[in-house]
C-alpha positions in Angstrom: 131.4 114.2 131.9 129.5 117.0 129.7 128.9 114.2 126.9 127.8 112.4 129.6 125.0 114.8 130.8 124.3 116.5 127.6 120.8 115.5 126.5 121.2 113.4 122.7 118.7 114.6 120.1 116.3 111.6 119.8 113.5 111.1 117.0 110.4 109.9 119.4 108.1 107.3 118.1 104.3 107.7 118.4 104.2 104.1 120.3 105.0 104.2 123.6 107.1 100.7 123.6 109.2 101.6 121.0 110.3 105.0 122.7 110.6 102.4 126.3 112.8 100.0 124.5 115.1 102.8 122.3 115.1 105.4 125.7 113.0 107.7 124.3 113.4 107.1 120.0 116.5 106.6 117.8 119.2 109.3 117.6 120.7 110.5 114.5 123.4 108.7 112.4 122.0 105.4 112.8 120.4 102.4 110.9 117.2 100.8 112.2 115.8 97.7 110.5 112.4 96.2 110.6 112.3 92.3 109.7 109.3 91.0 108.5 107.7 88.0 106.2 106.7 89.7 103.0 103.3 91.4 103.1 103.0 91.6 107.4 103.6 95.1 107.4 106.8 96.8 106.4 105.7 99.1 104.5 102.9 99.6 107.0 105.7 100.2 109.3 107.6 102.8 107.9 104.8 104.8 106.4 103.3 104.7 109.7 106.5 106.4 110.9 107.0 108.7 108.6 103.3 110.1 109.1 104.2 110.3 112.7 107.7 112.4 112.4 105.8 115.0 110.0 103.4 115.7 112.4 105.9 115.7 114.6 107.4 118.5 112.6 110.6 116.8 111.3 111.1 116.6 107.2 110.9 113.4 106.1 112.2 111.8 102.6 110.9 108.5 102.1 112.8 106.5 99.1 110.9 103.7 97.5 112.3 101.0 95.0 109.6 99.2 95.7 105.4 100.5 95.6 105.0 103.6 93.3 105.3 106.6 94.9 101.9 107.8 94.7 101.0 104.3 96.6 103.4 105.6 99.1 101.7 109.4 99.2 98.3 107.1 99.2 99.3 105.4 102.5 100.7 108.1 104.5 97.6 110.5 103.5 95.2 107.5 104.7 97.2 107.7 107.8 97.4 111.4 108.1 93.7 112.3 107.2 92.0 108.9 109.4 90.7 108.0 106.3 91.0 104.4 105.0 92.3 103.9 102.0 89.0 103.2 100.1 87.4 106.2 101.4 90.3 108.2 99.9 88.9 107.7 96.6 85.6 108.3 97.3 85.7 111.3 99.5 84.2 114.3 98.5 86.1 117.6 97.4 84.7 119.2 100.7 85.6 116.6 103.2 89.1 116.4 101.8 90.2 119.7 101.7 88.9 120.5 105.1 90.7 117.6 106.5 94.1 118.8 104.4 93.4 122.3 106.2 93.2 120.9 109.6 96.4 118.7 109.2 98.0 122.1 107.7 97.8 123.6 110.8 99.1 120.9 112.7 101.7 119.6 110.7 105.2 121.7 110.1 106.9 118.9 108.6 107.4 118.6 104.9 107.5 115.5 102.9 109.2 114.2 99.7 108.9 110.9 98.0 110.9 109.5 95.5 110.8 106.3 93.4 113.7 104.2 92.1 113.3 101.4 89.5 114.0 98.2 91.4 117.7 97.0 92.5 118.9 100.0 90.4 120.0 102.8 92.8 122.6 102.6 95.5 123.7 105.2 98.2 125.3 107.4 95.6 122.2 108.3 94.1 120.2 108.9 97.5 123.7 111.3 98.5 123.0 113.0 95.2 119.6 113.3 96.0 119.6 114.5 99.2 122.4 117.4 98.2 120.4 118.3 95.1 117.1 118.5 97.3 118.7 121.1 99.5 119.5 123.0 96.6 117.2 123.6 94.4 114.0 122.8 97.3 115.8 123.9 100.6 114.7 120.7 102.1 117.0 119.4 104.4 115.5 116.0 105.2 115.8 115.1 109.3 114.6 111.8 108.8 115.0 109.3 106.0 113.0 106.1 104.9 114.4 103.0 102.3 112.0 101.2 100.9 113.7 98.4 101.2 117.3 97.7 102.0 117.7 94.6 100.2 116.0 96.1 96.5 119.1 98.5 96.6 122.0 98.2 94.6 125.7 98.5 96.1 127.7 101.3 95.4 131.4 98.9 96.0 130.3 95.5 94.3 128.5 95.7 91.2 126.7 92.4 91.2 128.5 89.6 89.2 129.7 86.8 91.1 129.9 88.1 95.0 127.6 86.5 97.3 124.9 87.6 98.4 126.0 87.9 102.3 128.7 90.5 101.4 126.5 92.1 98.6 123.5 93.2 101.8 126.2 93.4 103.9 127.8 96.4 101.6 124.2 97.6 101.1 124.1 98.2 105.1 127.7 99.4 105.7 127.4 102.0 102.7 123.2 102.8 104.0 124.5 103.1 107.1 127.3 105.2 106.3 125.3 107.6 104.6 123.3 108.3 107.9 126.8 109.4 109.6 127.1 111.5 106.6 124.1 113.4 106.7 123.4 112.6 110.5 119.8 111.2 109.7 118.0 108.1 111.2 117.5 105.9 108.5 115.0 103.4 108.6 114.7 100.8 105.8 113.4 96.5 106.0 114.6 93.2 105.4 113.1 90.2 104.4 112.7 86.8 105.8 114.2 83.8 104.9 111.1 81.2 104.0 111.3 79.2 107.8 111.6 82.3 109.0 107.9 83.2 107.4 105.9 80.7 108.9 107.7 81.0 112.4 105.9 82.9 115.2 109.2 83.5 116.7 111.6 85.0 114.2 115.3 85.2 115.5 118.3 86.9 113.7 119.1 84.0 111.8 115.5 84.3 109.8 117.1 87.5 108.4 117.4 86.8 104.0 120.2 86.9 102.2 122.7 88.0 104.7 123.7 87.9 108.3 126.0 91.1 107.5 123.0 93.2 107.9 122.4 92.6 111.3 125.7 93.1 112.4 125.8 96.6 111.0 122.4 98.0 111.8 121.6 99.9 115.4 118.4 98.2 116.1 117.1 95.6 114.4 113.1 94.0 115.1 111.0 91.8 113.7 107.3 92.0 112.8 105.3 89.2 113.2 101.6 88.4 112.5 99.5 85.4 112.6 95.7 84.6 112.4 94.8 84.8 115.8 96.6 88.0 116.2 95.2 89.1 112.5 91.5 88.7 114.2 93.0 90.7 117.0 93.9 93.5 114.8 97.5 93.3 116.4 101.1 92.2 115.1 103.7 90.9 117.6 107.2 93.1 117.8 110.0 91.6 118.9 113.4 92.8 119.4 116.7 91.3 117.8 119.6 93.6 118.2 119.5 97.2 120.3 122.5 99.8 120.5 120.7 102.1 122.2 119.0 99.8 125.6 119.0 96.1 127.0 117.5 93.7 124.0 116.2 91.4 127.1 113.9 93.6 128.6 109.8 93.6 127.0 111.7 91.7 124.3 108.6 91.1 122.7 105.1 93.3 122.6 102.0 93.8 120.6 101.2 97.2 118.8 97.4 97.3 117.4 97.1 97.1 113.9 94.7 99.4 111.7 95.3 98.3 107.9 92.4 99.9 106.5 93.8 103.6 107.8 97.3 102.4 107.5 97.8 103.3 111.2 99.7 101.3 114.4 98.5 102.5 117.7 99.4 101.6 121.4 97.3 98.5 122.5 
């Protein structure tokens, strides 16, 4: 009955469906998977988040094996500072650092990127990470972001002749694991499969590679985007698996869409 009426810790989005359709964000020790044709917004995605949880005052370490980290640090700046990214570069000294001030004031949260080479690191190396982190930075991260699940390696298989469905499926298990560990949210993507990319209405079975991966994450959503909603300036969200609410109700929405400031916003 206490467990019951004891209030869970949950990591609020800045978007008000995603908070409606998780009760309020995701709580810790879980995996969360965004699904999306490559180049729709993945990245977007999670950058997007993880500007919103430092301002929300959490620590956040994003892990890329994907975009170089400063590409990363480029996005979530853009995001942080309303700046687009183009304007980043040409910025004067003046504007910037008085926008860095104002944001310093505001935002409690720290950050920490890191870069992996491609398909090379697995969750032993983010464990190692994470512990050597807290030692020698005393960072403790609260959230963490994988830049994406599928370019990871596995820490049980090591490649060879396994198939591919157990190989993601490990990934997941060992990712999600990991989050249990260090009781963290962790927030990576999948890819589609190539029907799945021209489809406006992705399902679970348009998930690549393996269908292991949605049986192991939390909640699982796909991103869609098309030309009519590209003019828009919006991208279609639609849920596929939720531990934490009904998957059947506002199964699908629309978030706007700012890819110039690398933002999402309520529509």
């Amino acid at each position: 009955f206490e467990w019951y009426h004891t209030k869970e810790k949950k990591y609020q989005f800045d978007l008000s469906y995603f908070n409606k359709i998780t009760k309020g964000g995701v709580p810790a020790k879980t995996l969360n998977v965004a699904l999306a044709g490559t180049g729709v917004g993945k990245s977007l995605f999670m950058c997007h988040c993880a500007s919103s949880y430092l301002t929300q005052g959490y620590n956040v370490l994003y892990i890329t094996l994907e975009m170089a980290e400063e590409k990363i640090a480029e996005r979530i700046d853009a995001n942080l500072l309303d700046l687009t990214v183009d304007d980043l570069h040409t910025a004067p000294k003046q504007l910037y650092d008085d926008k860095i001030k104002k944001l310093n004031t505001k935002t409690t949260g720290k950050l920490i990127i890191k870069e992996y080479p491609t398909a090379s690191a697995h969750s032993g190396h983010f464990r190692a990470l994470i512990n050597e982190l807290s030692l020698k930075k005393d960072f403790i991260p609260e959230v963490v972001f994988i830049d994406y699940l599928n370019i990871c390696s596995s820490s049980r298989f090591k490649g060879g002749n396994i198939s591919s469905y157990f190989y993601i499926k490990a990934i997941a298990e060992e990712l999600r694991g990991l989050a249990v560990e260090f009781k963290v949210p962790i927030f990576s993507a999948t890819q589609t499969t190539r029907s799945g990319f021209v489809s406006t209405d992705i399902g679970l079975e348009d998930t690549s590679e393996s269908f292991g991966l949605p049986a192991t994450a939390d909640f699982m959503f796909a991103l869609m985007s098309n030309d009519e909603l590209e003019a828009l300036g919006q991208m279609k969200v639609k849920q596929l698996k939720n531990r934490y609410n009904d998957p059947s109700v506002n199964k699908t929405f629309v978030i706007g869409v700012d890819r110039a400031k690398m933002k999402l916003y309520d529509v």
